[in-house]
C-alpha positions as CSV (number, residue, x, y, z in Angstrom):
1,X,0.0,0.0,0.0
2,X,1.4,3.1,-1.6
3,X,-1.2,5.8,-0.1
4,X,-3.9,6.1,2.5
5,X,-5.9,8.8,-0.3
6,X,-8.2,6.0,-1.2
7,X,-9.7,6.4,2.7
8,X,-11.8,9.1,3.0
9,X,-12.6,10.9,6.2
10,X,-15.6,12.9,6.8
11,X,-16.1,15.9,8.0
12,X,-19.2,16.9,9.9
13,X,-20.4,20.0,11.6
14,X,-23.2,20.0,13.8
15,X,-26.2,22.9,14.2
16,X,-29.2,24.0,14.5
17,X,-32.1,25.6,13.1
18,X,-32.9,28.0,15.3
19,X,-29.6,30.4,14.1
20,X,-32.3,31.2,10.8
21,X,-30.4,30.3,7.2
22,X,-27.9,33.1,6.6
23,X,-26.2,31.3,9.6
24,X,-26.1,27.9,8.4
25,X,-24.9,28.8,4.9
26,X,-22.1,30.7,6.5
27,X,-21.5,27.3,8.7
28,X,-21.6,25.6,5.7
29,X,-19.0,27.4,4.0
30,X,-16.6,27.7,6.7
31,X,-17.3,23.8,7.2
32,X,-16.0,23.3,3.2
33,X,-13.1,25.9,3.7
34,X,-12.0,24.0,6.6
35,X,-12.3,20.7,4.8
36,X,-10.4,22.1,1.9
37,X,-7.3,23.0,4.7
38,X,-7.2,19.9,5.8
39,X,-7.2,18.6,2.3
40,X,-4.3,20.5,1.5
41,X,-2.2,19.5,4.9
42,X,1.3,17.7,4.5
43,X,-0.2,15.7,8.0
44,X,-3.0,15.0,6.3
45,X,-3.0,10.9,5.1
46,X,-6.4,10.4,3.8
47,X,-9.5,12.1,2.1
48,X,-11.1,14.5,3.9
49,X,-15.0,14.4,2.7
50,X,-17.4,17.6,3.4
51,X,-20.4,16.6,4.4
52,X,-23.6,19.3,4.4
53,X,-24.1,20.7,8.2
54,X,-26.5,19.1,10.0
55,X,-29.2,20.3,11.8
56,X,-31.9,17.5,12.9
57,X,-31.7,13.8,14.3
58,X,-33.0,12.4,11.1
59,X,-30.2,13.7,9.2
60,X,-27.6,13.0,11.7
61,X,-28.8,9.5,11.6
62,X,-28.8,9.0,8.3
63,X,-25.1,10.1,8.0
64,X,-24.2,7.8,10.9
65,X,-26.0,4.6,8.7
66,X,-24.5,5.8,5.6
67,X,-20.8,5.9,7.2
68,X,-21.3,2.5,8.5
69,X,-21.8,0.7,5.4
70,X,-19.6,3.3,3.2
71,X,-16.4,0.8,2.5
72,X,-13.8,3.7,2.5
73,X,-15.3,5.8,5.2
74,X,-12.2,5.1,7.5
75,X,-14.5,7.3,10.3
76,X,-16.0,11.3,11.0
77,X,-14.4,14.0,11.6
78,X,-17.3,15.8,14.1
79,X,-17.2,19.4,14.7
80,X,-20.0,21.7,16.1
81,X,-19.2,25.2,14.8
82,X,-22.6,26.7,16.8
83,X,-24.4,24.9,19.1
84,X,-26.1,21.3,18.0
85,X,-28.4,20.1,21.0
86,X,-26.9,16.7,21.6
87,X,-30.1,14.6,22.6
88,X,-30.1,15.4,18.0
89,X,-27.5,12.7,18.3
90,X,-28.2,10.2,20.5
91,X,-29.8,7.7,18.0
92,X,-26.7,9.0,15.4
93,X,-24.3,8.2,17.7
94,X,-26.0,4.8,19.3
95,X,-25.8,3.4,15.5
96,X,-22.2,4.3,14.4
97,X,-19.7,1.7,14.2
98,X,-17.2,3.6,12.6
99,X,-14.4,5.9,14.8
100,X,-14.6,9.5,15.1
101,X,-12.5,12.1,16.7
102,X,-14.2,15.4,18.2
103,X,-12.2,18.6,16.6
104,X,-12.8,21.5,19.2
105,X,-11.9,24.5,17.3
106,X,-13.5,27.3,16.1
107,X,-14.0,29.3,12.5
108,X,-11.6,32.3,13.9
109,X,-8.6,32.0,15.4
110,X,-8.6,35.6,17.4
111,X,-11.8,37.2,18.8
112,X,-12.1,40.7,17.4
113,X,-12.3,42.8,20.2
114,X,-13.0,45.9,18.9
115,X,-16.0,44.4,16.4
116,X,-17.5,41.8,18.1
117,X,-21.2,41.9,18.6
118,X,-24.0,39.3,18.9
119,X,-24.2,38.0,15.6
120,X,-20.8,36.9,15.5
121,X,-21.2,35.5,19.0
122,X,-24.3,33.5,17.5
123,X,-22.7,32.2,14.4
124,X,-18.7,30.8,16.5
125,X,-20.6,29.1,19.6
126,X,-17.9,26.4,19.3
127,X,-16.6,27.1,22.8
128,X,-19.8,25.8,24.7
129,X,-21.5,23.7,21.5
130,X,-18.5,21.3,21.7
131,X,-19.3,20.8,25.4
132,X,-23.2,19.9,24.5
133,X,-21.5,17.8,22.1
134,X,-19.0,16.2,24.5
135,X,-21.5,15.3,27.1
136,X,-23.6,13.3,25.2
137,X,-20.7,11.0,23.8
138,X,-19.4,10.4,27.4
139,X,-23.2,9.8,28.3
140,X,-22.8,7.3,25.2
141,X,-20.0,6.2,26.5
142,X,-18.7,6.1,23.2
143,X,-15.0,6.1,22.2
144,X,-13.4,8.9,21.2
145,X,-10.6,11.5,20.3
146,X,-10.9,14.6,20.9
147,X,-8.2,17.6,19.5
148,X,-8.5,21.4,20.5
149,X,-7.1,23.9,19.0
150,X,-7.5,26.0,16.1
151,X,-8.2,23.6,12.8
152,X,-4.6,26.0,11.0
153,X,-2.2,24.8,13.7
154,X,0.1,22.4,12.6
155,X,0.1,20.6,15.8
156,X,-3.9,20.2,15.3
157,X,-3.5,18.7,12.1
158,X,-0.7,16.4,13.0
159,X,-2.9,15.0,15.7
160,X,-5.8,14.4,13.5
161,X,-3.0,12.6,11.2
162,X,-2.2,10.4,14.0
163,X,-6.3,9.8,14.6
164,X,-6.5,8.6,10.7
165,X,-3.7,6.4,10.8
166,X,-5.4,4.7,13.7
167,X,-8.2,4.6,11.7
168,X,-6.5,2.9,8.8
169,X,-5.0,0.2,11.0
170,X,-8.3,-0.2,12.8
171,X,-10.4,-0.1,9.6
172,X,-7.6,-3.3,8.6
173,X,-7.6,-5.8,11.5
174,X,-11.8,-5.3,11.5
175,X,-11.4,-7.1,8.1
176,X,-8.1,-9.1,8.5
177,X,-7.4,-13.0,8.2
178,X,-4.9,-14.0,9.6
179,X,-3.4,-17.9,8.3
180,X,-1.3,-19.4,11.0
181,X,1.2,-22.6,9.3
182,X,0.6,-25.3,12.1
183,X,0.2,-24.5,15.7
184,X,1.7,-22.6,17.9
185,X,5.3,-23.1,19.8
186,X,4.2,-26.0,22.8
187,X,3.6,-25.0,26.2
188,X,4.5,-21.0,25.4
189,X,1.4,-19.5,27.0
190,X,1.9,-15.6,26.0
191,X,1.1,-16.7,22.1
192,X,-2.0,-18.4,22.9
193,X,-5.0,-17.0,22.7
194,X,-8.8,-16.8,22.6
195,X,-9.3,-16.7,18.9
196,X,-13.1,-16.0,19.0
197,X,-12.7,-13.0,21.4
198,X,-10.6,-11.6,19.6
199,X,-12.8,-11.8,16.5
200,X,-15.8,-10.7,18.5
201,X,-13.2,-7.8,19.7
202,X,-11.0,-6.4,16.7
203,X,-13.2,-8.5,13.9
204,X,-9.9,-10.5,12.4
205,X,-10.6,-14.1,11.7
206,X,-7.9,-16.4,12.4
207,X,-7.6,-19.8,11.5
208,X,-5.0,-22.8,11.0
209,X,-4.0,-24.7,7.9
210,X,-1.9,-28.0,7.4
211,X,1.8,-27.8,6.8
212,X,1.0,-30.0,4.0
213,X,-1.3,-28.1,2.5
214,X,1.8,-25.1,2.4
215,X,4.5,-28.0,0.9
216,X,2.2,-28.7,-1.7
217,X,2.0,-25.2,-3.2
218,X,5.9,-24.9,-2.9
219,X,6.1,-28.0,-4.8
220,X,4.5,-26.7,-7.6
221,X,6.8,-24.0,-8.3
222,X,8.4,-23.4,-11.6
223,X,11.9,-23.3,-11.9
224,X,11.1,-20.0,-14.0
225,X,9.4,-19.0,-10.9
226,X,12.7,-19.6,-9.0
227,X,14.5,-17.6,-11.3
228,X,13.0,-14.7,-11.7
229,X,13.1,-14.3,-7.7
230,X,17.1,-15.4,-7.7
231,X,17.9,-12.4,-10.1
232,X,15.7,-10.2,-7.6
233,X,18.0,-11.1,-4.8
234,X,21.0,-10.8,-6.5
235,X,19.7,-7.3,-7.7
236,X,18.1,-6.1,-4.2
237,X,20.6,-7.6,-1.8
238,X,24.1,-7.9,-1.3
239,X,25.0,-11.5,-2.6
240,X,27.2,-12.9,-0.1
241,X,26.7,-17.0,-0.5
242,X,29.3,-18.7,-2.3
243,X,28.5,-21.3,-5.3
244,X,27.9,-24.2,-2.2
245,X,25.0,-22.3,-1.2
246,X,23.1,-21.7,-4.7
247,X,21.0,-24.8,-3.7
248,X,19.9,-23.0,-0.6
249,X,19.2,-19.7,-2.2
250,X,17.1,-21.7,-4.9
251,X,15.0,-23.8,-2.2
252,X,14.4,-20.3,-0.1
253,X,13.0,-18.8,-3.4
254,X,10.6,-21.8,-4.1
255,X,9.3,-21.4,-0.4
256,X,8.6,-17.7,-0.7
257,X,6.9,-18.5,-3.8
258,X,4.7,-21.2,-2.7
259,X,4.1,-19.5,0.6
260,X,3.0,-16.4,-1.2
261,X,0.5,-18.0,-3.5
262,X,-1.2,-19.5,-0.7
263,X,-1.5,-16.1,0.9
264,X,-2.8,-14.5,-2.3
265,X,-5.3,-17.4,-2.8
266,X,-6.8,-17.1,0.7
267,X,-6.7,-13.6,0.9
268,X,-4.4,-13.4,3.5
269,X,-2.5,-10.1,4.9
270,X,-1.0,-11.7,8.2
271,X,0.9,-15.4,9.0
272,X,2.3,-17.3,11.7
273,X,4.9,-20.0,11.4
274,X,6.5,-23.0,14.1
275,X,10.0,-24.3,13.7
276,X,8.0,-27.3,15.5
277,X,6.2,-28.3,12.4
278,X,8.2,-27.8,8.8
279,X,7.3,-31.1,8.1
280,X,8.1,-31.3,4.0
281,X,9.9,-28.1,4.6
282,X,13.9,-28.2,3.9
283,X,14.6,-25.2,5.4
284,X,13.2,-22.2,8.3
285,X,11.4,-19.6,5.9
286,X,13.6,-16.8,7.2
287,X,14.1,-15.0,3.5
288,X,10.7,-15.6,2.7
289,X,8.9,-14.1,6.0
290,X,11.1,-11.5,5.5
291,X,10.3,-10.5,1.8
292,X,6.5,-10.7,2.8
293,X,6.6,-8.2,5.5
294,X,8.6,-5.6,3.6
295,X,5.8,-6.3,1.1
296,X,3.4,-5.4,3.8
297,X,2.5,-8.9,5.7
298,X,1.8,-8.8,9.2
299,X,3.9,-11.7,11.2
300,X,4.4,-13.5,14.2
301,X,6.8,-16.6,14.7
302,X,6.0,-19.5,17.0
303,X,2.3,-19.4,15.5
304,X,2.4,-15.9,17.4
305,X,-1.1,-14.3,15.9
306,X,-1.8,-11.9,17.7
307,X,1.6,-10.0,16.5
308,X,0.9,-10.9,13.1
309,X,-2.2,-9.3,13.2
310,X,-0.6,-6.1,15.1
311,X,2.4,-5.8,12.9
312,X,-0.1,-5.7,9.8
313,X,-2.5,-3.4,11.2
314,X,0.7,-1.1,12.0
315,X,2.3,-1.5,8.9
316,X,-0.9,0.0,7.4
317,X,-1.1,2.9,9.7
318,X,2.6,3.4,8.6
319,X,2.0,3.6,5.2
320,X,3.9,6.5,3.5
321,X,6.0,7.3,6.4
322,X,9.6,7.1,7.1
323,X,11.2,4.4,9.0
324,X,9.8,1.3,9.0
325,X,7.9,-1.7,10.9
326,X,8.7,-5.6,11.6
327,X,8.3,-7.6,13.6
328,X,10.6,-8.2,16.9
329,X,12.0,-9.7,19.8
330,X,13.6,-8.9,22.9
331,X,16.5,-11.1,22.4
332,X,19.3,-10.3,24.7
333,X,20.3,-7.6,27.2
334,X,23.7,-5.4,27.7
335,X,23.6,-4.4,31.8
336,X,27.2,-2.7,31.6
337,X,26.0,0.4,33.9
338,X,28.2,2.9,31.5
339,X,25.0,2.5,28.8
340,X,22.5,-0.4,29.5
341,X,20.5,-1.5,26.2
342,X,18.7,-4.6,24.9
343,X,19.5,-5.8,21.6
344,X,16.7,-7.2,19.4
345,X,16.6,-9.8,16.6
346,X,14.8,-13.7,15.9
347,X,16.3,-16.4,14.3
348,X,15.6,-14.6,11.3
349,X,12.6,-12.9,11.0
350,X,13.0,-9.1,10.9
351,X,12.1,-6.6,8.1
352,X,14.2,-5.6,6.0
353,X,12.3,-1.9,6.0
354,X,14.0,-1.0,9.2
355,X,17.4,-1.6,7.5
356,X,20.5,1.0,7.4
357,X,21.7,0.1,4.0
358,X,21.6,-2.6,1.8
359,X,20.8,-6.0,3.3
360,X,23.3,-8.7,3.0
361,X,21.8,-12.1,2.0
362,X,23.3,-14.7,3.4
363,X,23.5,-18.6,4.6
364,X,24.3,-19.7,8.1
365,X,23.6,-22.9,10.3
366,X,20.6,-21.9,12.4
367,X,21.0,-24.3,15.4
368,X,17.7,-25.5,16.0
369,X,14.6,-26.6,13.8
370,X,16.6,-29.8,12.7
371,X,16.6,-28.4,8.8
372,X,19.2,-27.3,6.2
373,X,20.9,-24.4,6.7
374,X,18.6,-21.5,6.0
375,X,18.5,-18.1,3.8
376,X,18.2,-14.6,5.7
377,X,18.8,-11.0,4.7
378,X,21.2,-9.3,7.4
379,X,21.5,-5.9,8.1
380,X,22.0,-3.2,11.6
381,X,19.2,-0.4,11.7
382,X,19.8,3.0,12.2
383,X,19.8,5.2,15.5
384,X,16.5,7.2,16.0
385,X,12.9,7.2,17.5
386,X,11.1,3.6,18.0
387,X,8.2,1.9,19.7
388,X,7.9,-1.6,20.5
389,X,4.0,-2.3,21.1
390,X,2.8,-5.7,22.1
391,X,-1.0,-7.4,22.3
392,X,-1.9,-9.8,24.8
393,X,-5.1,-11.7,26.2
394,X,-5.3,-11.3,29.6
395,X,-8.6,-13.5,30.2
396,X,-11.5,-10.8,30.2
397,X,-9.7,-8.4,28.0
398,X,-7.1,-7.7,25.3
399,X,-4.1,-5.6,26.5
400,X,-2.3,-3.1,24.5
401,X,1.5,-2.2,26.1
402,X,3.4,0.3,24.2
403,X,7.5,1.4,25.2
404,X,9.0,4.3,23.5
405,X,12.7,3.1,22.8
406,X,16.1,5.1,21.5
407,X,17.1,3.0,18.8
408,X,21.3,3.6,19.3
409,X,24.3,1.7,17.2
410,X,26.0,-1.0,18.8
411,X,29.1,-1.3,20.7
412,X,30.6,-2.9,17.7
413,X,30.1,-4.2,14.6
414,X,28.8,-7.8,16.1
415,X,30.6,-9.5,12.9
416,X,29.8,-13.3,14.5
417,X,25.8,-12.4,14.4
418,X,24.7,-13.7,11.4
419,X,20.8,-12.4,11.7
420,X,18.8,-8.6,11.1
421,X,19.6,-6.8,14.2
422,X,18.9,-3.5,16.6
423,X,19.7,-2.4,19.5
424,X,17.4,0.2,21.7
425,X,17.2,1.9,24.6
426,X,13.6,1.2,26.3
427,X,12.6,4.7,28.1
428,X,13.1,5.7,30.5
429,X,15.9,2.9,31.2
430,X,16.5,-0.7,30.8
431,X,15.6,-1.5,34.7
432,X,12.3,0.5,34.8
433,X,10.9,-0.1,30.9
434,X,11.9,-3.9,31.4
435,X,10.2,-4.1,35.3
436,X,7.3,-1.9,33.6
437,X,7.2,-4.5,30.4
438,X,7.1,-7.8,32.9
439,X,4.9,-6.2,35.1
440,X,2.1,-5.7,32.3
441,X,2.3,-9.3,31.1
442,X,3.9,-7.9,27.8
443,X,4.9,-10.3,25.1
444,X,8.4,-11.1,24.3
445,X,6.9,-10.6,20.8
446,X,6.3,-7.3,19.2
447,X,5.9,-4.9,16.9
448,X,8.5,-2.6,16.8
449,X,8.4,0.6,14.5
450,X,10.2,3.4,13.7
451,X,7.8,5.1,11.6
452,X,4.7,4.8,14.1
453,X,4.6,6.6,17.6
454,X,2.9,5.6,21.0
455,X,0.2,8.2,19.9
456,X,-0.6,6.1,17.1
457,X,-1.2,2.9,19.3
458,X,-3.1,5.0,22.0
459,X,-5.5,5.9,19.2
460,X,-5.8,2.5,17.7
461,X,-6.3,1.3,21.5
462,X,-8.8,3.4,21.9
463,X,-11.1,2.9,18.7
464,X,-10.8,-1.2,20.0
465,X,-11.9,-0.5,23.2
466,X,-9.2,-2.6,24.7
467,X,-6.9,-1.2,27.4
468,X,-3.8,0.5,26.7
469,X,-0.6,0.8,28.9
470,X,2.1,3.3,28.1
471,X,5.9,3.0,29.5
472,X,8.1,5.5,28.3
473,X,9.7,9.0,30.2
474,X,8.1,9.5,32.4
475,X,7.3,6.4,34.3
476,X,7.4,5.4,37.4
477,X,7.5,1.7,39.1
478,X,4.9,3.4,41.8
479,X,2.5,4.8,39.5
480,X,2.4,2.0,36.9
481,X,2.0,-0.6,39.8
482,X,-1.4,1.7,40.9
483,X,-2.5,2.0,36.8
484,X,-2.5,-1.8,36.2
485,X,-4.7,-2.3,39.7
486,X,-6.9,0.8,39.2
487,X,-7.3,-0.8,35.6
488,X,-8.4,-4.2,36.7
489,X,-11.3,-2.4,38.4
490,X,-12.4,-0.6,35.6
491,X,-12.7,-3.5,33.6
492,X,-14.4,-5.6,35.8
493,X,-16.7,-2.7,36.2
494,X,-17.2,-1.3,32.7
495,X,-19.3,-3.4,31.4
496,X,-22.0,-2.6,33.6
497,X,-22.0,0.8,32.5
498,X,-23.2,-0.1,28.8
């Protein structure tokens, strides 16, 4: 996915009758000229879609209907430039499905002291309609974002940027399958799962399919098939495998073929794999998981779904961005007090969009899996922002936990590793993001991104209903000791309140 442009966005402005019709067509206009702006906006991701002001509860729930079944409406945009009674929206707002985000500006950035009189005091009743507004959505108790600030500052765009992003990733996983090859790793309990829930919850179906199944589609690819992707490594990558390992390269390139025929034919946008079942399978598929997520596919190893699923949804949401998105692991810590950092890897299975240069392919005795030596990209990532976001089942409710991290170079050049690798700093240190991380029940599993930002999860969080945990500067043992308890609470309680 090139662009998020196809996804529209619309924006809808909430009023009333009784401000007589010279007032609602200047609403109107200022509704499309605001539109228009945000049209225009480099922070901007999708289509922003005016939508005529409206002014009864028939017309509010007919937009509400219409945005449910629209297939690019991504969610609204809702803005009351006067003052829109709310009880106009309860049934509206009862009926949508889709996300929406509350923009609290006004028309006018500065009052105009020296001219202001009643009738522009009538027409920019933002101030107290957005409060009508926000009472009956937390009445609702619907979901939401809401921004403030005047709809020209670039911080209020970039936040509504954020908001659609969300959107797009939400908007994917409602509509995901996810194909898992065999079963997950045995007796890991973090990659298990409730499967239905999490239908019932995000709306991603996720279902297994025989090993077999897989080795038959590899075993009918061409060797013109083969080919074609050989010359695209040697083209992409740097080719470092001597003339012992052509054999190798050629069996990795009929995997990734087979493997992505059988995701095209089910309609697949997220995988799992096992190294405990590659029965009729010669080697790991470390080239080909890799290929597949820089081509978008979500992925989790050890039959690890729930990743898979995240990774794709985030790799949507990061979609035109710099940076980059894979999925990761905690592998292995540095504690040396002069600059504690954890480095991350797999066995093989890291994206090669995260990469600082050209990737080297190469072959290497893996160690474990019982199979032939196996095919892998490797490559170091360069130092800047990151997130590392994880999704787990906690028995009455998904959890979302989120670190910001300092992606940083390594020591040294770690010549003797022959897999993708990064190292990061979790914020705000390796002791407290790490004690924070354990604490929550996060996964050793992730989704790590450089393009995306906690903000971005938070929203997405939010639109899935499920509860969010956030590790980063500014926390504290103490305090995120009292949000997981005061959290357990509200979820046993929340239900109750629908």
């Amino acid at each position: 996915m090139e662009t998020l442009k196809d996804f529209e966005i619309w924006f809808v402005t909430g009023s009333q009758h009784l401000y007589g019709p010279q007032t609602l067509k200047q609403v109107d206009a200022d509704s499309q000229q605001i539109a228009e702006s945000l049209n225009n906006s480099s922070e901007i991701p999708c289509k922003v879609i005016f939508k005529p002001v409206l002014t009864t509860p028939d017309e509010i729930t007919k937009l509400c209907v219409e945005a449910n079944t629209a297939p690019n409406c991504l969610g609204l945009i809702t803005w009351m430039h006067t003052f829109s009674p709310a009880k106009m929206w309860i049934a509206g707002l009862s009926l949508l499905q889709k996300p929406f985000v509350h923009l609290h500006t006004q028309f006018n950035r500065d009052i105009p002291w020296d001219a202001i009189d009643m009738d522009y005091m009538n027409l920019n009743q933002s101030a107290h309609g957005g409060r009508e507004f926000g009472y009956i959505c937390s009445r609702l108790r619907k979901n939401r974002k809401v921004v403030v600030g005047h709809w020209q500052e670039d911080q209020v765009q970039r936040q509504l940027g954020v908001w659609m992003r969300a959107a797009a990733g939400w908007n994917e996983i409602r509509q995901l399958k996810v194909c898992r090859f065999g079963d997950n790793m045995r007796e890991v309990a973090v990659t298990e799962g409730d499967k239905v829930e999490a239908q019932k919850q995000f709306g991603m179906s996720v279902n297994g399919y025989g090993v077999g199944d897989l080795v038959t589609m590899i075993n009918s690819v061409t060797d013109a098939q083969i080919g074609n992707l050989v010359s695209e490594y040697q083209e992409q990558y740097q080719f470092n495998v001597s003339d012992d390992h052509l054999d190798s390269i050629r069996e990795s390139a009929r995997i990734e073929a087979g493997m992505r025929a059988f995701l095209e034919q089910g309609g697949f946008k997220a995988f799992t794999t096992t190294f405990e079942d590659l029965h009729g399978i010669r080697q790991l598929p470390g080239l080909a998981v890799q290929r597949l997520m820089g081509d978008g596919y979500g992925f989790g190893a050890e039959g690890d779904w729930k990743t898979a699923a995240l990774v794709r949804a985030m790799k949507v949401m990061a979609t035109g961005l710099d940076g980059g998105t894979s999925f990761m692991e905690d592998y292995t810590y540095h504690f040396n007090p002069t600059g504690p950092k954890v480095l991350g890897a797999h066995m093989l299975e890291v994206c090669s969009s995260i990469a600082d240069g050209k990737p080297s392919l190469e072959v290497h005795p893996l160690g474990i899996g019982g199979k032939a030596d196996p095919v892998r990209v490797v490559f170091k990532v360069a130092p800047g922002d990151g997130i590392n976001a994880s999704l787990v089942n906690m028995g009455n409710r998904f959890r979302m936990i989120v670190n910001a991290v300092d992606v940083v170079s390594p020591d040294a050049d770690l010549p003797k590793l022959p897999v993708a690798r990064v190292v990061w700093v979790p914020k705000p240190d390796l002791k407290i993001g790490a004690a924070a991380w354990i604490l929550a029940g996060g996964a050793h599993h992730t989704g790590f991104s450089m393009a995306l930002t906690a903000d971005h999860m938070e929203d997405f969080a939010e639109m899935a209903g499920i509860e969010y945990l956030r590790i980063d500067e500014d926390t504290t043992i103490q305090d995120f000791k009292k949000d997981i308890r005061t959290n357990e609470i509200y979820y046993m309680l929340s239900n109750s309140l629908k």
